[in-house]
PQR file with spaces between the fields and no chain letter, atoms N, CA, C, O and H, PARSE charges and radii, in Angstrom:
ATOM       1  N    UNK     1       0.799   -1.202    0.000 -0.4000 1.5000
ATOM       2  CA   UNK     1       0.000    0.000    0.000 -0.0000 2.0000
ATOM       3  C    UNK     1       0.846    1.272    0.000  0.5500 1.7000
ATOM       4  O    UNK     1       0.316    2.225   -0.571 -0.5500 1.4000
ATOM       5  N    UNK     2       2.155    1.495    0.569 -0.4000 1.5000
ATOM       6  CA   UNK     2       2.400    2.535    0.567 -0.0000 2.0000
ATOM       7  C    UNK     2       3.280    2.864   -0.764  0.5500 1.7000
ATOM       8  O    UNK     2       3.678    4.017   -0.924 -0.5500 1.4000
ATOM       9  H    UNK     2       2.586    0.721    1.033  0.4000 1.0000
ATOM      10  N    UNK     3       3.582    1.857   -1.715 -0.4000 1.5000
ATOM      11  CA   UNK     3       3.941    2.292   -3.215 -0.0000 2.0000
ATOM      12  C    UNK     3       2.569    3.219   -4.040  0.5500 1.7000
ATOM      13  O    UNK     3       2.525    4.028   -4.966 -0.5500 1.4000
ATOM      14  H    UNK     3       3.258    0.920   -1.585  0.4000 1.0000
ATOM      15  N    UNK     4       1.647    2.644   -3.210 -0.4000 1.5000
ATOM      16  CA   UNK     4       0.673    3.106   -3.782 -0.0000 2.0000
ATOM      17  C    UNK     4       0.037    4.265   -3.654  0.5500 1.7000
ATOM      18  O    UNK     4      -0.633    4.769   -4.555 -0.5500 1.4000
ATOM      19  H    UNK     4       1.683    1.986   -2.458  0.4000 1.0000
ATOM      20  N    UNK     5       0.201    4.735   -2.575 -0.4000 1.5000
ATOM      21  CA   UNK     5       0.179    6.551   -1.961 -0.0000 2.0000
ATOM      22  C    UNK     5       1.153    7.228   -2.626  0.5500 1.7000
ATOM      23  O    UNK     5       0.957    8.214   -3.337 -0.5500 1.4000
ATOM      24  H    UNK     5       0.745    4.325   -1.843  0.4000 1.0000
ATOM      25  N    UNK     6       2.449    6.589   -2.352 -0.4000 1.5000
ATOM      26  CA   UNK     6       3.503    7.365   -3.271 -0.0000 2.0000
ATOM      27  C    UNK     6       3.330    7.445   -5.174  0.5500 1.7000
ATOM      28  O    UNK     6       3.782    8.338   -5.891 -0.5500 1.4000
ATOM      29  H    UNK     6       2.608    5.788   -1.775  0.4000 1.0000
ATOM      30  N    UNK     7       2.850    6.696   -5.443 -0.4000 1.5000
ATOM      31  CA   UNK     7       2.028    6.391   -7.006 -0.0000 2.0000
ATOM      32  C    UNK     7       1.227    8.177   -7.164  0.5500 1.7000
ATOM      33  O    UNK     7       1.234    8.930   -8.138 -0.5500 1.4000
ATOM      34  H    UNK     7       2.483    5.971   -4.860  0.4000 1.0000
ATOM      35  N    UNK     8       0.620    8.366   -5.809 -0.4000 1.5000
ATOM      36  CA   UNK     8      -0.716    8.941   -6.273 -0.0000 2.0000
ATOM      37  C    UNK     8      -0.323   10.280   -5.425  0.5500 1.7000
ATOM      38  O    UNK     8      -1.215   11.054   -5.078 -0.5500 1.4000
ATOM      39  H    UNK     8       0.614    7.754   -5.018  0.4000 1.0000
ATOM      40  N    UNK     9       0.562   10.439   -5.219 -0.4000 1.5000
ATOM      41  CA   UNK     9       1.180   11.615   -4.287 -0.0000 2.0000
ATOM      42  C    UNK     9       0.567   12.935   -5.335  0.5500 1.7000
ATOM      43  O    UNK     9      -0.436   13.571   -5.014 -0.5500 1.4000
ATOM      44  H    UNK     9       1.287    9.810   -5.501  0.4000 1.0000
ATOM      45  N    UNK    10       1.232   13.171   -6.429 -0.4000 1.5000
ATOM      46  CA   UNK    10       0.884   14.309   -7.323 -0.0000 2.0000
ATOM      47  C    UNK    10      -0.851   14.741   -7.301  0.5500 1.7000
ATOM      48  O    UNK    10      -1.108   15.943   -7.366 -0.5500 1.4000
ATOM      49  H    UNK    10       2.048   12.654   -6.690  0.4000 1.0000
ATOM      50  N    UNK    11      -1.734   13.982   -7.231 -0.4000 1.5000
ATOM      51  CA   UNK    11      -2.742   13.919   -7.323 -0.0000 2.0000
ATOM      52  C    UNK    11      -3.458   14.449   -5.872  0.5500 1.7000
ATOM      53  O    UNK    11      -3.149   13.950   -4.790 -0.5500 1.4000
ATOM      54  H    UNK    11      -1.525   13.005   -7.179  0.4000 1.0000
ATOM      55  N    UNK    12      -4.465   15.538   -6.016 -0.4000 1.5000
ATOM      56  CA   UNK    12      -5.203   15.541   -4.696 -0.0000 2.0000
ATOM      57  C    UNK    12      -6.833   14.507   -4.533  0.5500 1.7000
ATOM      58  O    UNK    12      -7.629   13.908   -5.257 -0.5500 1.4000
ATOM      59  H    UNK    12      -4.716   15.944   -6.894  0.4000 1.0000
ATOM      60  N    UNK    13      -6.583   14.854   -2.945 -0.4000 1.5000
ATOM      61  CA   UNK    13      -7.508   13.964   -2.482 -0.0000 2.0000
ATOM      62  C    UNK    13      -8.831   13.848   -3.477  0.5500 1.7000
ATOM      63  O    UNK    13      -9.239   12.796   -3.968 -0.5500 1.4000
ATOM      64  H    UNK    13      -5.937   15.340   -2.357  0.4000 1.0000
ATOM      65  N    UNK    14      -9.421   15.191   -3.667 -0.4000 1.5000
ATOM      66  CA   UNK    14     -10.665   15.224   -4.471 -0.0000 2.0000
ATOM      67  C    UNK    14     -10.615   14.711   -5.704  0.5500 1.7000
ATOM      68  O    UNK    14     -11.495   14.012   -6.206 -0.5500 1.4000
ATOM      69  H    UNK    14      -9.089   16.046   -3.268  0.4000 1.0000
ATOM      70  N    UNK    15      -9.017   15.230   -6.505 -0.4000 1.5000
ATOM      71  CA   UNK    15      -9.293   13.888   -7.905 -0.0000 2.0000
ATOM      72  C    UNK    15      -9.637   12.530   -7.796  0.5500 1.7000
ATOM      73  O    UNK    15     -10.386   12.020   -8.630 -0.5500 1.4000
ATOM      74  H    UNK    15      -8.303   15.798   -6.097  0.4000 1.0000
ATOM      75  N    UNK    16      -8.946   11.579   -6.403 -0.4000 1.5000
ATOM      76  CA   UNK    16      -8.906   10.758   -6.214 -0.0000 2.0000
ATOM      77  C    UNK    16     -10.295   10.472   -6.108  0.5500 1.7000
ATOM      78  O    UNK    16     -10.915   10.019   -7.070 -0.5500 1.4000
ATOM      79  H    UNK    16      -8.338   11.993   -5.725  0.4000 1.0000
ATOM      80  N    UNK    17     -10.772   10.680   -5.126 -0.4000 1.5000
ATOM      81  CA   UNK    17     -12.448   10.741   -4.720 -0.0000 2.0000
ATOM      82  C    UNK    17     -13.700   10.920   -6.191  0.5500 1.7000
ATOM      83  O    UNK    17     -14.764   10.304   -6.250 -0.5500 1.4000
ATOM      84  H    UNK    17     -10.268   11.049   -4.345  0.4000 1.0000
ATOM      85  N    UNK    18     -13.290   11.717   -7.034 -0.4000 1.5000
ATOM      86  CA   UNK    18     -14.042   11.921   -8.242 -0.0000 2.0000
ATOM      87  C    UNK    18     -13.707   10.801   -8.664  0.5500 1.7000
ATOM      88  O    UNK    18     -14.739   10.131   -8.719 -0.5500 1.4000
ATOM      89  H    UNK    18     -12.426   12.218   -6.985  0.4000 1.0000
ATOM      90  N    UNK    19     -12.557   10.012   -9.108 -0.4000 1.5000
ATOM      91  CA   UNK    19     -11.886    9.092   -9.821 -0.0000 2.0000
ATOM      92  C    UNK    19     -12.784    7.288   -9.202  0.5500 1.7000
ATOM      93  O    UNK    19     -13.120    6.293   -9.845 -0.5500 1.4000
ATOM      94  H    UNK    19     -11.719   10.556   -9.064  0.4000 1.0000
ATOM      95  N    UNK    20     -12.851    7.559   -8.041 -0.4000 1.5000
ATOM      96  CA   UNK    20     -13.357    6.641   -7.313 -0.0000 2.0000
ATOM      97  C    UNK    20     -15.239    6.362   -7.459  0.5500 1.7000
ATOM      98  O    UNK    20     -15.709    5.229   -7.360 -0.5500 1.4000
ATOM      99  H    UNK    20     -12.578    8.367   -7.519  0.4000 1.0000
ATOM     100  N    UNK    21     -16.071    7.549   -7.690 -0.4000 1.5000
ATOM     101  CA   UNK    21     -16.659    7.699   -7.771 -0.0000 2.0000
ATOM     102  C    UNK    21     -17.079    7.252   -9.366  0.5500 1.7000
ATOM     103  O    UNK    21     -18.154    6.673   -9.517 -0.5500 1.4000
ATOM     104  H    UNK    21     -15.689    8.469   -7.771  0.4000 1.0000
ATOM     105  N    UNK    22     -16.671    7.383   -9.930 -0.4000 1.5000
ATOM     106  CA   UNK    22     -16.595    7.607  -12.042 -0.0000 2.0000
ATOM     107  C    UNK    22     -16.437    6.245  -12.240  0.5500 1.7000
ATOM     108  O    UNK    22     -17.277    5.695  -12.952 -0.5500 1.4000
ATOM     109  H    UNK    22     -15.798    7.854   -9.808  0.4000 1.0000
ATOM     110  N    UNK    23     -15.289    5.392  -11.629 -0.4000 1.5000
ATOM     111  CA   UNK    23     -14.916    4.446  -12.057 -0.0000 2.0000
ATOM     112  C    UNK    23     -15.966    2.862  -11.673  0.5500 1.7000
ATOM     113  O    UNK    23     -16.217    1.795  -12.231 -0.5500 1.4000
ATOM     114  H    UNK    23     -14.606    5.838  -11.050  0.4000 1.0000
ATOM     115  N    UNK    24     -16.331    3.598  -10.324 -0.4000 1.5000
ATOM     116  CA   UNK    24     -17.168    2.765   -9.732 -0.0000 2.0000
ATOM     117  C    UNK    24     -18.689    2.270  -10.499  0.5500 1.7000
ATOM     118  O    UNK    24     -19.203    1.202  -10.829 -0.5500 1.4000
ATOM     119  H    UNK    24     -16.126    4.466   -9.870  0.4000 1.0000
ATOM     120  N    UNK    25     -19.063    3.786  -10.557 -0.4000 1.5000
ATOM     121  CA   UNK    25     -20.503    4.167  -11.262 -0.0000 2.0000
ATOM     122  C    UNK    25     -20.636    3.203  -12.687  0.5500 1.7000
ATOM     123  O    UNK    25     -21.623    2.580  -13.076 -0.5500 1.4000
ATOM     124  H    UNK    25     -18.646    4.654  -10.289  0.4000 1.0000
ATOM     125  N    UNK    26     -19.061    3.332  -13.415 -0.4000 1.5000
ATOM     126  CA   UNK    26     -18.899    2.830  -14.518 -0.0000 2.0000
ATOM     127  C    UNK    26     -18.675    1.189  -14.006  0.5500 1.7000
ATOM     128  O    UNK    26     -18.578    0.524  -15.037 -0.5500 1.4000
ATOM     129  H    UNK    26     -18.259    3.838  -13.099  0.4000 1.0000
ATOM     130  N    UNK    27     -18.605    0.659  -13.286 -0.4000 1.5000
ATOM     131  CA   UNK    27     -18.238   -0.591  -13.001 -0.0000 2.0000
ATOM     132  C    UNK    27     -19.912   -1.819  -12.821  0.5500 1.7000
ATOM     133  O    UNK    27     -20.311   -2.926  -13.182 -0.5500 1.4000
ATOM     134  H    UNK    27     -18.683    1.199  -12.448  0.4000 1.0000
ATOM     135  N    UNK    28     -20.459   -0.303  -11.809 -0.4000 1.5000
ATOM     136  CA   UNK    28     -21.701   -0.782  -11.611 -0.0000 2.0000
ATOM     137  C    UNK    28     -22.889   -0.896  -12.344  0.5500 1.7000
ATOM     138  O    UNK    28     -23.939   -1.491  -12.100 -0.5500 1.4000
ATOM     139  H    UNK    28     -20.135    0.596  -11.516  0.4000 1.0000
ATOM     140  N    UNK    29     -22.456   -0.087  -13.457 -0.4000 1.5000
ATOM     141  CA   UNK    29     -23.487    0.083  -14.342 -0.0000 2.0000
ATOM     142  C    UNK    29     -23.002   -0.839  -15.415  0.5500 1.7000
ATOM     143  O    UNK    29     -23.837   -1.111  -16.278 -0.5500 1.4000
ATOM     144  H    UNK    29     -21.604    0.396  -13.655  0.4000 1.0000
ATOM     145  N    UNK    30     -21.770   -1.392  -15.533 -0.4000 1.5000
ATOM     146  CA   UNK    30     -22.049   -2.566  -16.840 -0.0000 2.0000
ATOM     147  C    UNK    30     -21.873   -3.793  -16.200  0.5500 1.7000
ATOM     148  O    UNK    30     -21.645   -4.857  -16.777 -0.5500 1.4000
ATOM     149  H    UNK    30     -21.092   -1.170  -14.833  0.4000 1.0000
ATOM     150  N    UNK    31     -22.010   -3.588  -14.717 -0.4000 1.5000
ATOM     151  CA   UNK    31     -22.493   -5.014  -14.214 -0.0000 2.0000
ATOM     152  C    UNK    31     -23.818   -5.477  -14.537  0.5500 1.7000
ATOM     153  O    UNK    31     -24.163   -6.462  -15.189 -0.5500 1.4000
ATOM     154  H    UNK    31     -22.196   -2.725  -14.248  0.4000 1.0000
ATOM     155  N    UNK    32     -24.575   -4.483  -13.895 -0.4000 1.5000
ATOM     156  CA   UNK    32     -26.236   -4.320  -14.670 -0.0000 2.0000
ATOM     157  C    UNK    32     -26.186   -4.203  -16.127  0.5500 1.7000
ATOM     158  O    UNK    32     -27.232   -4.427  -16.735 -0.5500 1.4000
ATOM     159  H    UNK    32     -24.294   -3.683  -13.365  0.4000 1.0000
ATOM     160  N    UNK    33     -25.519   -4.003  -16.542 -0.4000 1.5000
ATOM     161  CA   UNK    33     -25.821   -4.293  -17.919 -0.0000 2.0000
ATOM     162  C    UNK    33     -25.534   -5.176  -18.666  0.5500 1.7000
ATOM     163  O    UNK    33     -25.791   -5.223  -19.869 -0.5500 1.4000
ATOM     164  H    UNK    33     -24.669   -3.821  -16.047  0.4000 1.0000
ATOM     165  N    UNK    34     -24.666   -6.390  -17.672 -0.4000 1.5000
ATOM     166  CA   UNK    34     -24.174   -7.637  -18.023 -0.0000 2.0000
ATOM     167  C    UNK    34     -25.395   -8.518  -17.835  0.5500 1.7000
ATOM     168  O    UNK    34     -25.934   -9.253  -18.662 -0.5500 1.4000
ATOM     169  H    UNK    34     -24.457   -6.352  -16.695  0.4000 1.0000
ATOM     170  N    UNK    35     -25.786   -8.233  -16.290 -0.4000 1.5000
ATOM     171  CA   UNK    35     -26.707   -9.467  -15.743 -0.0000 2.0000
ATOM     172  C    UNK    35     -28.164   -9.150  -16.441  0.5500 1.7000
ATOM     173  O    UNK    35     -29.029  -10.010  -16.606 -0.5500 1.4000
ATOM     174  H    UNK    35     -25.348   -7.635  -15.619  0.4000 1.0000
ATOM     175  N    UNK    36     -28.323   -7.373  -16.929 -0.4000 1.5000
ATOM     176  CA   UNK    36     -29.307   -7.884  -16.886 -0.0000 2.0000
ATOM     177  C    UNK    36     -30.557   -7.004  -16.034  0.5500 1.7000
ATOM     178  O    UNK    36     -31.741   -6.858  -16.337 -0.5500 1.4000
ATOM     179  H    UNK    36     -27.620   -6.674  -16.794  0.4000 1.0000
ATOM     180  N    UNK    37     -29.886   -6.562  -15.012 -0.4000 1.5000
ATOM     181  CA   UNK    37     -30.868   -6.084  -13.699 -0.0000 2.0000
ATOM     182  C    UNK    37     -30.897   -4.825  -14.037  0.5500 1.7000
ATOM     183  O    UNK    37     -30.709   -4.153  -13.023 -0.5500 1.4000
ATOM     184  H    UNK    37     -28.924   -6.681  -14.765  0.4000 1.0000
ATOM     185  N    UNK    38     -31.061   -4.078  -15.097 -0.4000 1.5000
ATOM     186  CA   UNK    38     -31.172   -2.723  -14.726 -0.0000 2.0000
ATOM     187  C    UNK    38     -33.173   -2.317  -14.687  0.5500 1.7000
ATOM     188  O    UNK    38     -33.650   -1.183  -14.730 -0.5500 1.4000
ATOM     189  H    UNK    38     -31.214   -4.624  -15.920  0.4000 1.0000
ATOM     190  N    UNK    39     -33.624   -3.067  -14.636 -0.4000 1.5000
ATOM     191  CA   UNK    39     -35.202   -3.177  -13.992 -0.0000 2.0000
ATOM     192  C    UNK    39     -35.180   -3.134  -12.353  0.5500 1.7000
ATOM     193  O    UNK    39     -36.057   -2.774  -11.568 -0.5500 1.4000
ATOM     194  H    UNK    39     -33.237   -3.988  -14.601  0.4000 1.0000
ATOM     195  N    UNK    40     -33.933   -3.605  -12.136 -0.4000 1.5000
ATOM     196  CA   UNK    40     -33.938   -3.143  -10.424 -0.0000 2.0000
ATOM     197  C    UNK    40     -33.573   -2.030  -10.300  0.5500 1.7000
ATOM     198  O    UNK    40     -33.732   -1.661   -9.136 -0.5500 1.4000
ATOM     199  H    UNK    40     -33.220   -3.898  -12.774  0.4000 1.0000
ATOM     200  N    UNK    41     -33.196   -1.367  -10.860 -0.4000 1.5000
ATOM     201  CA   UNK    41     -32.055   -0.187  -10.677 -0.0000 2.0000
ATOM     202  C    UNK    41     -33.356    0.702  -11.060  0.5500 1.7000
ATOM     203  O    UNK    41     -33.466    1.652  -10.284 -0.5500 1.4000
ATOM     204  H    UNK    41     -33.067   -1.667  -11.805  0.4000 1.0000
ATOM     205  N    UNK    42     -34.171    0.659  -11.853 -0.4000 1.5000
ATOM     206  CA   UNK    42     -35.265    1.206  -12.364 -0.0000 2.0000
ATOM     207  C    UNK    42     -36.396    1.538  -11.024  0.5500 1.7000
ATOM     208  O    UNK    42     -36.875    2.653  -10.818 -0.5500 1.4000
ATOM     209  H    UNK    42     -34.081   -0.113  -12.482  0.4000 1.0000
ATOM     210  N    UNK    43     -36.712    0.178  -10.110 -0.4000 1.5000
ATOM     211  CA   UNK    43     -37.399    0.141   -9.397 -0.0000 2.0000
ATOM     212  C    UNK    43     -36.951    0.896   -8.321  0.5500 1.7000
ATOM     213  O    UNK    43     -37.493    1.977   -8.091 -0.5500 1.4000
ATOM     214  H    UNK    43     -36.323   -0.728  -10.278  0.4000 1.0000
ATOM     215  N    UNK    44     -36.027    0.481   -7.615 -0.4000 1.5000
ATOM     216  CA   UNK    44     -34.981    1.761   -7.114 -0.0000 2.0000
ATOM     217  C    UNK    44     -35.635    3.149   -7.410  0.5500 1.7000
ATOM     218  O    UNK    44     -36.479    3.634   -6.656 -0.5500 1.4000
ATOM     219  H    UNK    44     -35.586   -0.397   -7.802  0.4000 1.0000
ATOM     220  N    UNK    45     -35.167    3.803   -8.633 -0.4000 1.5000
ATOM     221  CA   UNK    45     -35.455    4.874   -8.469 -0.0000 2.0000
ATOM     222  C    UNK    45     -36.832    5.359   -8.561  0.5500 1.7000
ATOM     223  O    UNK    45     -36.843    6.535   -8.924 -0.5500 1.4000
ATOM     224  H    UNK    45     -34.482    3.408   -9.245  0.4000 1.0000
ATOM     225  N    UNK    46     -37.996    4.873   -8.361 -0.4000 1.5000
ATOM     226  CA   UNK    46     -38.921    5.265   -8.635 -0.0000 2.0000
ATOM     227  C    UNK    46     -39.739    5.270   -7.184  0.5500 1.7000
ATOM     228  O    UNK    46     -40.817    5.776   -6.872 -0.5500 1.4000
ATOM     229  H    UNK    46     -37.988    3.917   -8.065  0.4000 1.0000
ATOM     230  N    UNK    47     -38.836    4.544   -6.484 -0.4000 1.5000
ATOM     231  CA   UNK    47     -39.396    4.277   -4.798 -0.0000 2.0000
ATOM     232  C    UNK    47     -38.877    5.129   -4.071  0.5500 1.7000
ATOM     233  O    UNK    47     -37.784    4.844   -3.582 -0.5500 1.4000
ATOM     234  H    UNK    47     -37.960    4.132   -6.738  0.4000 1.0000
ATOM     235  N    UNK    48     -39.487    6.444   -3.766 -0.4000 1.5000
ATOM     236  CA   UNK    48     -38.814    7.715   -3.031 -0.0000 2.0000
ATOM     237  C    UNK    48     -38.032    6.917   -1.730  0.5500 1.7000
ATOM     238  O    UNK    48     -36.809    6.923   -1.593 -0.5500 1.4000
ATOM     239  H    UNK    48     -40.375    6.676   -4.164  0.4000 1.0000
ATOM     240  N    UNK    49     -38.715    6.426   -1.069 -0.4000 1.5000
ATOM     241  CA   UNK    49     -37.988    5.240    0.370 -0.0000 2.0000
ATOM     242  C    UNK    49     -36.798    4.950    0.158  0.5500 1.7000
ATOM     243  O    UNK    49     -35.800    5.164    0.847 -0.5500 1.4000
ATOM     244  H    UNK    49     -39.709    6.421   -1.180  0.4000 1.0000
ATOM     245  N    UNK    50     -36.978    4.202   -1.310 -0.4000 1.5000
ATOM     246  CA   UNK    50     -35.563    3.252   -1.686 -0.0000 2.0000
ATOM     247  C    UNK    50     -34.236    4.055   -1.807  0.5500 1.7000
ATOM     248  O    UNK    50     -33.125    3.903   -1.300 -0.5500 1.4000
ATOM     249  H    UNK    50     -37.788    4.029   -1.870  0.4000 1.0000
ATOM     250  N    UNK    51     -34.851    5.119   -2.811 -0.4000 1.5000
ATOM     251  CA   UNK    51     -33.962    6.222   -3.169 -0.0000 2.0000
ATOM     252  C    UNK    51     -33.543    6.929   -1.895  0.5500 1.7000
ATOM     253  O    UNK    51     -32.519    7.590   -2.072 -0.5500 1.4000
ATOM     254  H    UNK    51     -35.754    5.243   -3.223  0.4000 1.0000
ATOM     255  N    UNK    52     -33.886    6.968   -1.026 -0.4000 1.5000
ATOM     256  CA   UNK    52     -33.158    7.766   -0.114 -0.0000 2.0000
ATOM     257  C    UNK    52     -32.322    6.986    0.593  0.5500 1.7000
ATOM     258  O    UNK    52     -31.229    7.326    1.045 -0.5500 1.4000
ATOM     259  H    UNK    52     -34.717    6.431   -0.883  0.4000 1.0000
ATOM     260  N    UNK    53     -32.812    5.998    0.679 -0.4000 1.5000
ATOM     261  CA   UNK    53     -31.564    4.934    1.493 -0.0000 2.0000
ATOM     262  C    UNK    53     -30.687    4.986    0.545  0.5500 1.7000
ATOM     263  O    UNK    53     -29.713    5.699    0.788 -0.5500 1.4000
ATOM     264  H    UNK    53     -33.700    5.722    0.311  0.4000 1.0000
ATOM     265  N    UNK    54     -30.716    4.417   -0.543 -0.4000 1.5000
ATOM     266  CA   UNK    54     -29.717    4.443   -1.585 -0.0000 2.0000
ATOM     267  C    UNK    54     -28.798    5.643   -1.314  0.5500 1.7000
ATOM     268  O    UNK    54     -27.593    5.592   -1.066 -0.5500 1.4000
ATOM     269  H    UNK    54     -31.507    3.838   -0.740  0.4000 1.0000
ATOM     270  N    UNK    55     -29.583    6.743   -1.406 -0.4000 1.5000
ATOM     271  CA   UNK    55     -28.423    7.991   -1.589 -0.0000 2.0000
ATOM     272  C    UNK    55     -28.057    8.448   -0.076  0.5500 1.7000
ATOM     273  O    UNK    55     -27.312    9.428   -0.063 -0.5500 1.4000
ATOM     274  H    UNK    55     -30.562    6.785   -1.607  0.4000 1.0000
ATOM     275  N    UNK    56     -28.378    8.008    1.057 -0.4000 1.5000
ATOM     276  CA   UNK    56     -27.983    8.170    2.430 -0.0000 2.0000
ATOM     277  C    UNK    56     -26.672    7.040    2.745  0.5500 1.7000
ATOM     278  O    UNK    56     -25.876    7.166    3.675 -0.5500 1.4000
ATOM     279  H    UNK    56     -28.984    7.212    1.046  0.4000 1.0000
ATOM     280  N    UNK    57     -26.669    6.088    1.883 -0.4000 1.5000
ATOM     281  CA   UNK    57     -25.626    5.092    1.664 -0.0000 2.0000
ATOM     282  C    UNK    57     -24.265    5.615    0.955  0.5500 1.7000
ATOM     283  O    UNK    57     -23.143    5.800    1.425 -0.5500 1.4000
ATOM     284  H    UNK    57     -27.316    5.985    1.127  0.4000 1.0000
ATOM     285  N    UNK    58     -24.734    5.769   -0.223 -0.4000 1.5000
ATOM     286  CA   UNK    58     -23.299    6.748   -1.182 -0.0000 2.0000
ATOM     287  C    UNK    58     -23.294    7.763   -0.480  0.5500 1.7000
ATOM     288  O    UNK    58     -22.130    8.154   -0.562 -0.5500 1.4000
ATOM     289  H    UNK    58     -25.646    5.619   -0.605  0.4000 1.0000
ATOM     290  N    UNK    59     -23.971    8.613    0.314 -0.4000 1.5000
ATOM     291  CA   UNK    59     -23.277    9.547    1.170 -0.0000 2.0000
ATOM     292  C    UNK    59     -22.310    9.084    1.730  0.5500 1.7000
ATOM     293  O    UNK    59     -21.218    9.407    1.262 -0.5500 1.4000
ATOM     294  H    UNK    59     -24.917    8.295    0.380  0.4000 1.0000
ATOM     295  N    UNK    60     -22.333    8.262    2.801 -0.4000 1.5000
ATOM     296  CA   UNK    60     -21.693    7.846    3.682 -0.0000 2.0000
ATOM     297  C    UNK    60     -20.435    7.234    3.188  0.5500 1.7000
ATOM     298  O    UNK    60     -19.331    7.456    3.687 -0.5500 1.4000
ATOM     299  H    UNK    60     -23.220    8.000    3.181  0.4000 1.0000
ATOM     300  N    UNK    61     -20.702    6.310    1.996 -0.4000 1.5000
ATOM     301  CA   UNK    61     -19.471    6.042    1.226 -0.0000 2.0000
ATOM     302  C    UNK    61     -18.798    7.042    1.115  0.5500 1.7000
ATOM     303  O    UNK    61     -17.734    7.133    1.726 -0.5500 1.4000
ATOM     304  H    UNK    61     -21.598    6.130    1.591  0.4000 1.0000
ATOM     305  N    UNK    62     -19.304    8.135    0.226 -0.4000 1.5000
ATOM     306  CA   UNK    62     -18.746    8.986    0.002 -0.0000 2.0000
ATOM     307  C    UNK    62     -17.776    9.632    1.252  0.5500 1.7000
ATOM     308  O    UNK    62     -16.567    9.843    1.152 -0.5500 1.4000
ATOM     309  H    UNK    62     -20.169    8.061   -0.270  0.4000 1.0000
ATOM     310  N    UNK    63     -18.665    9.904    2.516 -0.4000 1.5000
ATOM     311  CA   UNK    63     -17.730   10.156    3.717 -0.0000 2.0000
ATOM     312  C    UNK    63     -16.717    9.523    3.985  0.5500 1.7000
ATOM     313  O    UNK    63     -15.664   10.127    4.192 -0.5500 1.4000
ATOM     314  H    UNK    63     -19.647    9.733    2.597  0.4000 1.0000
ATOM     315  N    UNK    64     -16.776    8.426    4.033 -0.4000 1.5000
ATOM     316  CA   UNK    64     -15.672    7.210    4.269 -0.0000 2.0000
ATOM     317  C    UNK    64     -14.594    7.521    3.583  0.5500 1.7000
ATOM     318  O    UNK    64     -13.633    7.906    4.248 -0.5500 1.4000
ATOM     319  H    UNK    64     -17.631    7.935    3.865  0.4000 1.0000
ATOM     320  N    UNK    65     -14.426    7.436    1.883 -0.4000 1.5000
ATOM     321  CA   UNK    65     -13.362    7.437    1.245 -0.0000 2.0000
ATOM     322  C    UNK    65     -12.830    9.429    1.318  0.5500 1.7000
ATOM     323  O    UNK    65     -11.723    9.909    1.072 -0.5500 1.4000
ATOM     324  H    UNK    65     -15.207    7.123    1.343  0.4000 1.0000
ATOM     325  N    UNK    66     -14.046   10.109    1.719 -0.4000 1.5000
ATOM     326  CA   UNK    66     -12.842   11.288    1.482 -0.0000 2.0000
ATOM     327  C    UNK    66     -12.206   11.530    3.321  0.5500 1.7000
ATOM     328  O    UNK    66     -11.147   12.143    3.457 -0.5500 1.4000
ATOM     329  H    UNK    66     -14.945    9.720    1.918  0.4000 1.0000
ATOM     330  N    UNK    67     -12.802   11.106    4.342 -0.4000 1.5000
ATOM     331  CA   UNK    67     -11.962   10.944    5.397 -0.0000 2.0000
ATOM     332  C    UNK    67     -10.596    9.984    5.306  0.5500 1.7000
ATOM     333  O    UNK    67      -9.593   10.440    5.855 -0.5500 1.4000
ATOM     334  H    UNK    67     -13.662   10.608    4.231  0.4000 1.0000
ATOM     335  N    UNK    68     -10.461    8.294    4.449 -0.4000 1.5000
ATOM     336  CA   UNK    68      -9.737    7.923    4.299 -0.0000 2.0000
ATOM     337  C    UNK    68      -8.509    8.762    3.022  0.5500 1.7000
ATOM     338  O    UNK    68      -7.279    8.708    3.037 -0.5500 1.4000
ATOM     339  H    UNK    68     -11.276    7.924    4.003  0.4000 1.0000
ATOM     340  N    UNK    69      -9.302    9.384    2.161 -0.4000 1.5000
ATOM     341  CA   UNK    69      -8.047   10.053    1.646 -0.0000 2.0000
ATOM     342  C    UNK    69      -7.459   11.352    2.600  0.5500 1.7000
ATOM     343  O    UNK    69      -6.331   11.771    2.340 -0.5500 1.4000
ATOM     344  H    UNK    69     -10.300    9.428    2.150  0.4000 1.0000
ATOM     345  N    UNK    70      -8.045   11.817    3.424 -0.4000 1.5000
ATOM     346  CA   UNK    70      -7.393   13.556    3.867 -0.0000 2.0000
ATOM     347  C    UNK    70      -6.828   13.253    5.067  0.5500 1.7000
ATOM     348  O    UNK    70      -6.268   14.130    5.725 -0.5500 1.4000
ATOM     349  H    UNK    70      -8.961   11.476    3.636  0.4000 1.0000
């Protein structure tokens, strides 16, 4: 791990965090688009309930990785 901080030294925390975010989104979305499920992903958003857990979740992700980068 620490070749790997030194890798990413030039770079600030927030690129990292955008980068993390982009790559992910892109990861998750041609998973669903492998299997198949993007009718869940559909249902999801149409369930105000669901959707907020959902996005009270990637918050928190989101908290996580920019406390672990700073």
């Amino acid at each position: 791990m620490p070749f790997y901080f030194l890798a990413l030294a030039p770079s600030e925390s927030w690129e990292i965090l955008l980068h993390r975010i982009l790559w992910s989104l892109m990861l998750c979305g041609g998973v669903l688009l492998a299997t198949r499920q993007l009718a869940g992903l559909v249902a999801v958003l149409r369930e105000p309930r669901q959707l907020a857990g959902v996005t009270v979740a990637g918050l928190l992700i989101a908290a996580n990785w920019t406390i672990y980068l700073v």
